[in-house]
C-alpha atoms as one frame of an Amber mdcrd trajectory, in Angstrom:
protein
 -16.461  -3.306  16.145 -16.328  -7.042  16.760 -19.326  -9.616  16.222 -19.735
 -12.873  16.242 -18.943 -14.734  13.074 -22.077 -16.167  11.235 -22.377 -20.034
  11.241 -23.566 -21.031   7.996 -22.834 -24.235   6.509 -26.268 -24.653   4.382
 -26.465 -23.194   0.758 -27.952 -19.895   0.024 -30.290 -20.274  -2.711 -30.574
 -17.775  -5.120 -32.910 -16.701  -8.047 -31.428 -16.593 -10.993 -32.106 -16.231
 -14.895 -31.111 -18.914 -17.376 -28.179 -17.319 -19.974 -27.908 -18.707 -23.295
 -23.851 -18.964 -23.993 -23.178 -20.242 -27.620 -26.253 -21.725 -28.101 -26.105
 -23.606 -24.922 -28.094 -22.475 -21.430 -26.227 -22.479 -18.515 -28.474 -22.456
 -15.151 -26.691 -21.338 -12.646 -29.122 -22.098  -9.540 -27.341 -21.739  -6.484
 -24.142 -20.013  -4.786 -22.632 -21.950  -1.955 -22.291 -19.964   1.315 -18.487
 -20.259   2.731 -18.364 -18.110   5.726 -18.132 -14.439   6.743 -15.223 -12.140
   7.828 -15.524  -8.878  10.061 -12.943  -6.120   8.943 -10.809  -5.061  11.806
 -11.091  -1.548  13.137  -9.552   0.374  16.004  -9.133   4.098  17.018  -6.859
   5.074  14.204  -8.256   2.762  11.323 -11.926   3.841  10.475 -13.398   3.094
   7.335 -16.378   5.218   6.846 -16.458   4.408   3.155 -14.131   1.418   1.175
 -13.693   2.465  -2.478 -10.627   0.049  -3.402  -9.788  -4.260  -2.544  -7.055
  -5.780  -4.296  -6.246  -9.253  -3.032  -3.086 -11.435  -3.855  -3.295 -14.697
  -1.901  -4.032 -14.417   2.010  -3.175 -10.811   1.322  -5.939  -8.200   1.452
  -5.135  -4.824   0.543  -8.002  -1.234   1.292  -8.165   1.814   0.943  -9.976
   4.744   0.568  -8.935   8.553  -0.230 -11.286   9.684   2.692  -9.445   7.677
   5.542  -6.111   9.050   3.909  -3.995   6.229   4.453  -4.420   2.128   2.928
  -4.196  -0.996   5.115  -2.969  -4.596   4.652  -5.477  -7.242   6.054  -5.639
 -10.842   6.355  -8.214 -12.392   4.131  -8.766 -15.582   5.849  -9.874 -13.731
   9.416  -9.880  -9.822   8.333  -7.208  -9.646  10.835  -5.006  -6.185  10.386
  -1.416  -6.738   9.413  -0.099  -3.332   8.798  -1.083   0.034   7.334   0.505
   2.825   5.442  -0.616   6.611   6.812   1.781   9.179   4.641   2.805  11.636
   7.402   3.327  15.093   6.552   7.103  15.441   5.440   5.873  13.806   2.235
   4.396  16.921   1.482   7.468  18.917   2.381   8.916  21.224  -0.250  11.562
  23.284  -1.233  11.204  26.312  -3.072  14.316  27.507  -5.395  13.409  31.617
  -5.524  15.154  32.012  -9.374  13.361  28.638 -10.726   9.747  28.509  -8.856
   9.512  24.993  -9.454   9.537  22.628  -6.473  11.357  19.597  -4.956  10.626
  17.295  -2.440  12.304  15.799   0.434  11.994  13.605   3.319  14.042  15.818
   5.658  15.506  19.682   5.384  18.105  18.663   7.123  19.479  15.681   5.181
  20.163  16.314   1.478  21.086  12.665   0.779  16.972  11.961   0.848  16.145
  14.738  -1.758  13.574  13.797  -4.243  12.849  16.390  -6.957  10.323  17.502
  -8.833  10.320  17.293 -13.064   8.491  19.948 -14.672   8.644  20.975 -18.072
  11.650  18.799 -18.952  13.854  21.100 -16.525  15.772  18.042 -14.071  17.855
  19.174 -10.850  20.249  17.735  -8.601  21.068  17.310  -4.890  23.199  20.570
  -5.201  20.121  23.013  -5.104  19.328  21.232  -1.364  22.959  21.615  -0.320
  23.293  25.254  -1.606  21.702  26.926   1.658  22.460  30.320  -0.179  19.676
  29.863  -2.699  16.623  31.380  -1.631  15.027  28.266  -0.760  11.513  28.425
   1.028   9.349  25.713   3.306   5.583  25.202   2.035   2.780  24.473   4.500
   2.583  20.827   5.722  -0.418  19.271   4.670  -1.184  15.806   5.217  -1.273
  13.361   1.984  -4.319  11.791   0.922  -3.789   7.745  -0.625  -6.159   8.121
  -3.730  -5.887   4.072  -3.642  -3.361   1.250  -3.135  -2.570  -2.098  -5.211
  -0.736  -5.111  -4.646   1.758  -6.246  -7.274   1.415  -9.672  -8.846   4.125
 -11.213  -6.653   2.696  -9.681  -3.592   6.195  -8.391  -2.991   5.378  -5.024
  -3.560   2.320  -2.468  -2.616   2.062   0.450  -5.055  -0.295   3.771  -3.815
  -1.324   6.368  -5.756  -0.836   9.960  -3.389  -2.405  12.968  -3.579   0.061
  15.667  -2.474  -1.454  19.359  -1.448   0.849  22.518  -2.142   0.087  25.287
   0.222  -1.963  28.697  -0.824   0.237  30.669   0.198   4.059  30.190  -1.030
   6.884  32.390   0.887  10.381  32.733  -0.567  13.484  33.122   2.843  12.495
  36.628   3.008   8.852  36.033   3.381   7.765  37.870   0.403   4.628  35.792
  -0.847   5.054  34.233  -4.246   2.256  34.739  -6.867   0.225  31.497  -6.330
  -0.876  30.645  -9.942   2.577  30.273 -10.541   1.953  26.737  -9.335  -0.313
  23.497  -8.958  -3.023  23.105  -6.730  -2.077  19.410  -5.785   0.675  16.919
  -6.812   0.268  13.178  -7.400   2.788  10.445  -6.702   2.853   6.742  -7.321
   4.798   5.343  -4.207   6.368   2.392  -4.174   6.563   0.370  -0.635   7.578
  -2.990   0.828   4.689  -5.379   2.345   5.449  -3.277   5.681   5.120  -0.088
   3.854   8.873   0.630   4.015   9.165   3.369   0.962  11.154   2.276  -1.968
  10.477   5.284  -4.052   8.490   7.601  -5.308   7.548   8.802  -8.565   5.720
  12.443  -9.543   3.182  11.878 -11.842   4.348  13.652 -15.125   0.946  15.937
 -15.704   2.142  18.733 -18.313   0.583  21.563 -16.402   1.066  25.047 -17.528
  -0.413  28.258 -16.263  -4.041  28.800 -16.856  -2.869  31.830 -18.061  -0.625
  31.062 -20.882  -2.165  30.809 -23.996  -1.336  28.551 -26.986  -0.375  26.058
 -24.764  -3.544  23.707 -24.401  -2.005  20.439 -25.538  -0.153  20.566 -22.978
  -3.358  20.449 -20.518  -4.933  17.774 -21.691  -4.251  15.548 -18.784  -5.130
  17.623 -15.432  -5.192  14.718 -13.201  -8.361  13.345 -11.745  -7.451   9.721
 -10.103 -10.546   8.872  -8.283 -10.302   6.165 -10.248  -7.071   4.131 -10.979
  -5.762   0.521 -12.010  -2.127  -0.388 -11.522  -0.979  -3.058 -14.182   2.819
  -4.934 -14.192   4.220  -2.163 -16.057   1.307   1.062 -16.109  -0.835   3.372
 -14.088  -3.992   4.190 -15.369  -5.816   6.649 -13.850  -8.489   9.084 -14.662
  -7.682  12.311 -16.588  -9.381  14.913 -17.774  -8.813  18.094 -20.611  -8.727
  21.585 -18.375  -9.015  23.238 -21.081 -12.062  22.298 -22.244 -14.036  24.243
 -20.292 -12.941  27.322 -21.483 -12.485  26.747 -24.975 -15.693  24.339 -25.395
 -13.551  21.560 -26.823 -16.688  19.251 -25.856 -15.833  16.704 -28.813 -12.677
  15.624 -27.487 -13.091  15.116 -23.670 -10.248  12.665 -22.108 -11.228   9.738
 -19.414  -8.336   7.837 -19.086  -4.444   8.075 -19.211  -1.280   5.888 -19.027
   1.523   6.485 -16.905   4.448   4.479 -16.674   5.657   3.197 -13.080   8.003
   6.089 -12.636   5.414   8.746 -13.643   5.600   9.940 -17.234   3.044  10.319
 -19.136   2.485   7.883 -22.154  -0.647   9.062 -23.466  -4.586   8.931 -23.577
  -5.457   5.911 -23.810  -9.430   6.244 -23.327 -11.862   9.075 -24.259 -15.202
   9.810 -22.860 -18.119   7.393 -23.738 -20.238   9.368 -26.608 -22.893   9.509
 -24.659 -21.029  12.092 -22.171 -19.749  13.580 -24.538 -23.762  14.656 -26.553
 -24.432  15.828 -23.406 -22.322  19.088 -24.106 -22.269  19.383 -20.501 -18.357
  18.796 -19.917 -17.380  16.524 -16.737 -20.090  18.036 -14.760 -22.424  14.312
 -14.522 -20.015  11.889 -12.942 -18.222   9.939 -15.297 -15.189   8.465 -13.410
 -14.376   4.952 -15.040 -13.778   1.858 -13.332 -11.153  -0.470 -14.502 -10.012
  -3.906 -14.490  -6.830  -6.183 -16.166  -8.262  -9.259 -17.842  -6.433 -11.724
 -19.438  -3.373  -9.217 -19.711  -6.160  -6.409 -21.574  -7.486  -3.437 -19.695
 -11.440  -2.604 -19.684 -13.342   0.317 -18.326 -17.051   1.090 -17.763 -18.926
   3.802 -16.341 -21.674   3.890 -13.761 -24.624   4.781 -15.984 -23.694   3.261
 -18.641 -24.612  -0.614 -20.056 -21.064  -1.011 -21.837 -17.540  -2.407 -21.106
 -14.590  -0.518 -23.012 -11.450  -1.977 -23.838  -8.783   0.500 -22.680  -6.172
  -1.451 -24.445  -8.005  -0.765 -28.011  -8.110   3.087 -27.262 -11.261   3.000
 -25.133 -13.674   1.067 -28.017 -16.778  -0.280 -26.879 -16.341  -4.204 -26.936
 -19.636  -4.707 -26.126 -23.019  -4.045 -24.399 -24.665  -5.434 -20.965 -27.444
  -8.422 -21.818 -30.673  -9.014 -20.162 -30.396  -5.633 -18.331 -34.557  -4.797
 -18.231 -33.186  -0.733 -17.482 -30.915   1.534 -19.227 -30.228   4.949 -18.776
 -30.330   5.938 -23.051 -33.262   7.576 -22.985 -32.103   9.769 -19.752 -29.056
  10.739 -21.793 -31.355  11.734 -24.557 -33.200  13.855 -22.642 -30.364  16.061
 -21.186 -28.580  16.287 -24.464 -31.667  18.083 -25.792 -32.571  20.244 -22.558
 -28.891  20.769 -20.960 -28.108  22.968 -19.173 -30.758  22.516 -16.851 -32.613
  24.002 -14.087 -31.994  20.395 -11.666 -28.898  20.298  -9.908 -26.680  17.629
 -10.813 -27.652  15.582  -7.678 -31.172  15.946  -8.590 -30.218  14.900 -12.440
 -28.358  11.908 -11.530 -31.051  10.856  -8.856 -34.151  11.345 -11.036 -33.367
  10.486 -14.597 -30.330   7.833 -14.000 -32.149   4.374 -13.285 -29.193   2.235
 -14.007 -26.057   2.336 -12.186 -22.843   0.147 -12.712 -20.301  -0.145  -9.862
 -17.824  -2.978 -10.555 -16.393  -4.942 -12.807 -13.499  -7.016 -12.183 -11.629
  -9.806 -13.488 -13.308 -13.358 -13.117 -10.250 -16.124 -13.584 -10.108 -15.003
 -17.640 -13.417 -13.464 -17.709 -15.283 -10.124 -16.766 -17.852 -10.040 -13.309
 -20.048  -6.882 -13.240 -21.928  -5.835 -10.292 -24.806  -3.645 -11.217 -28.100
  -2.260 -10.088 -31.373  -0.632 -11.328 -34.262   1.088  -9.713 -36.967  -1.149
  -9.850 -39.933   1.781  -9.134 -40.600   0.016  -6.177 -40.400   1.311  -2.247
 -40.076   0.318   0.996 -39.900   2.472   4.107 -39.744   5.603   1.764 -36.421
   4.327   0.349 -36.155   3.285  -3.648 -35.969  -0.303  -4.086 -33.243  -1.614
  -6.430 -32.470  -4.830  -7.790 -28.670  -6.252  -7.205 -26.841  -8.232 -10.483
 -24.006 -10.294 -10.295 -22.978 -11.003 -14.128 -20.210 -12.444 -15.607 -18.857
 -11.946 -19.220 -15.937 -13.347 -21.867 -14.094 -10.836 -23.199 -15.895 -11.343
 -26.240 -19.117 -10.502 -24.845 -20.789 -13.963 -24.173 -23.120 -13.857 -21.080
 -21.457 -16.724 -18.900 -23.869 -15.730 -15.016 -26.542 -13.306 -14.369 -27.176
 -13.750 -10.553 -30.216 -11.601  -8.623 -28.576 -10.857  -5.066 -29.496  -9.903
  -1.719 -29.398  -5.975  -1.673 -29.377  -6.352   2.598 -28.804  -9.715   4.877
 -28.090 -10.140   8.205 -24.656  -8.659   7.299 -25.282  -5.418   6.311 -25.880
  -3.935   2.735 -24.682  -4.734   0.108 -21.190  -2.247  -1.034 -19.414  -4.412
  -3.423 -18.091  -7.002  -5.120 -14.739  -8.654  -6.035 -13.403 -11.878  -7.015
 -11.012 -13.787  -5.025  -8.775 -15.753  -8.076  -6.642 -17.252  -5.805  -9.581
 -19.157  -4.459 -12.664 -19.019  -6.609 -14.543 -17.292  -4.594 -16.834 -14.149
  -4.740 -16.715 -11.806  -2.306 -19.623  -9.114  -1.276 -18.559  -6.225   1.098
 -21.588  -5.115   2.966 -21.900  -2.720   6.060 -23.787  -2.201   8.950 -23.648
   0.827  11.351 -20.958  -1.043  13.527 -18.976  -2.423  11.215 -17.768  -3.635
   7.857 -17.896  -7.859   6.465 -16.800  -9.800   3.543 -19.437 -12.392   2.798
 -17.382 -15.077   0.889 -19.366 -17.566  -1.522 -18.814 -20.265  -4.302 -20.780
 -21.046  -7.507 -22.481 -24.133  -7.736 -24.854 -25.758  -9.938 -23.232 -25.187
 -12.671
């Protein structure tokens, strides 16, 4: 949908809260009102939800695992510039009847564009694809989902982060149906494109499944991957993991959040566990605990949307330190299901009535950590719970540098989220209306 841009060239004051930093207040009093950007939309690009922004320059990069697919914008005018929809021949495979593992390719027809599949250490080569004698069998075509998309740091390259589905039903050439657990539910792949999406490669994550089945073998599914949440660094994926296992064997003390992939998919370890507090709850990965990341200063951090902390991934998931001048937490809520779980509430009910606190951003700030959070304030209007927005901004070391009260809902829309522009200092808030989607695009000032 298209508006008209707003005109604003006063200053949007904004109530704040003094923070002391070393000693020394720092009033930050106002934030200076640039102008506002509509994100294009036509018949094939609908964003009912935006989960990911990365932004490198002019560049603008969304995406969301619901739309399936991750578009390149203009940040100066929201304009689109291109977008990247996976058709469904990546999700073609072949079947080799003796081996049961899979490969991929682009084409059936053209062996030269084979890519194959690595599973438990066993490698092929273009020779199974030219061998028509050997039993080979077409899954279902399913279209890919993009879990999310990032821009490298020279904004030369996009990387995505693909969910492929497998078919339930697996045929060898004589149509004899192949025993289904004999394989994964879904695959993921880190794909590699130009700034026009042209593929450059593509990399199967390295996840160390094994049958449910087998026993003795549950190191080896400890990282059943989960990547509704996922940073891409210069060298790494991390992405959200989580132990299968665990479940079964009620392994609750060592529950996995986050691991490390390198760029061509294998696996290089955990590199975060759960929080503690998920982890008292004895209640698995049933409360949603899906972390969200950001690369500061060359060091990755985490946090978790009911919880007051930032982690530093890069120090095996240690709490670096807590939220300040947050007037609502959710301890005592954690408290209370750790004694009484399992419970008669469903989760949506648990989250919705004991959870009062909820973080959903941080990102980097120049060298420093912004947070976007929000608490219930007990308050309501038009039967709806009213909560109060917080822009905050951190050193690594913990120092509160900005706590800044925001507008939950403008003239814009409500508020969605925020990111940082570093390439020009400015803060951006994504809000929504029911026509369309804006980036609201500010300065500080008064400082």
């Amino acid at each position: 949908m298209k508006f008209n841009k707003i005109l604003l060239i006063t200053i949007l004051t904004i109530v704040v809260n003094s923070c002391s930093v070393d000693g020394k207040v720092q009033d930050i009093k106002e934030l200076e009102y640039i102008d506002a950007i509509t994100i294009e939309e036509n018949d094939n690009i609908i964003w009912n939800r935006i989960s990911y922004i990365d932004i490198k320059g002019e560049k603008m990069l969304i995406s969301d695992m619901d739309s399936y697919q991750s578009v390149l914008y203009s940040i100066v005018d929201g304009q689109l510039i291109s977008n990247f929809s996976p058709s469904a021949w990546l999700s073609d495979s072949l079947m080799t009847k003796s081996s049961k593992y899979q490969v991929w390719c682009r084409d059936t027809e053209d062996s030269n564009s084979v890519w194959f599949l690595k599973l438990e250490s066993l490698a092929y080569n273009l020779s199974f694809a030219k061998n028509k004698q050997d039993s080979l069998s077409i899954l279902s075509k399913f279209k890919p989902s993009i879990m999310f998309s990032s821009l490298s740091a020279n904004s030369e390259n996009i990387y995505s982060l693909v969910k492929i589905f497998t078919t339930n039903e697996v045929y060898d050439k004589d149509w004899k149906k192949i025993d289904r657990t004999e394989f994964h539910a879904n695959i993921f792949a880190l794909v590699k494109t130009d700034m026009n999406f042209g593929i450059k490669s593509l990399s199967v994550l390295d996840t160390g499944y094994v049958s449910m089945d087998c026993k003795g073998f549950k190191e080896k599914l400890n990282r059943s991957i989960f990547p509704y949440s996922a940073l891409i660094t210069d060298d790494a994926l991390y992405c959200h993991i989580r132990n299968e296992y665990a479940d079964n064997i009620q392994d609750m003390d060592n529950l996995n959040s986050i691991g490390k992939f390198s760029l061509d998919g294998k696996f290089l370890g955990v590199a975060s566990k759960l929080p503690q507090e998920f982890i008292d709850m004895k209640c698995y990965y049933e409360i949603p605990c899906l972390p969200n990341m950001a690369e500061v200063r060359g060091k990755v951090y985490s946090a978790y949307n009911y919880i007051d902390g930032i982690y530093d991934v890069s120090n095996n998931g240690e709490l670096s330190f807590r939220l300040k001048d947050i007037p609502v937490t959710n301890e005592s809520a954690f408290e209370y299901i750790s004694e009484n779980y399992p419970m008669s509430e469903s989760i949506l009910d648990i989250t919705n009535n004991y959870f009062k606190f909820y973080l959903s951003d941080i990102f980097a700030v120049n060298d420093n950590i912004g947070v976007y959070c929000k608490w219930d304030t007990g308050k309501f209007e038009n039967g709806n719970i009213v909560y109060e927005h917080i822009y905050q901004e951190y050193s690594t070391s913990g120092d509160l540098l900005k706590h800044i009260i925001l507008d939950g809902e403008n003239k814009n829309g409500k508020l969605s989220k925020l990111y940082f522009n570093n390439s020009d200092n400015q803060l951006l808030m994504l809000r929504y209306t029911e026509d369309d989607w804006r980036i609201e695009k500010y300065t500080f000032t008064g400082v």
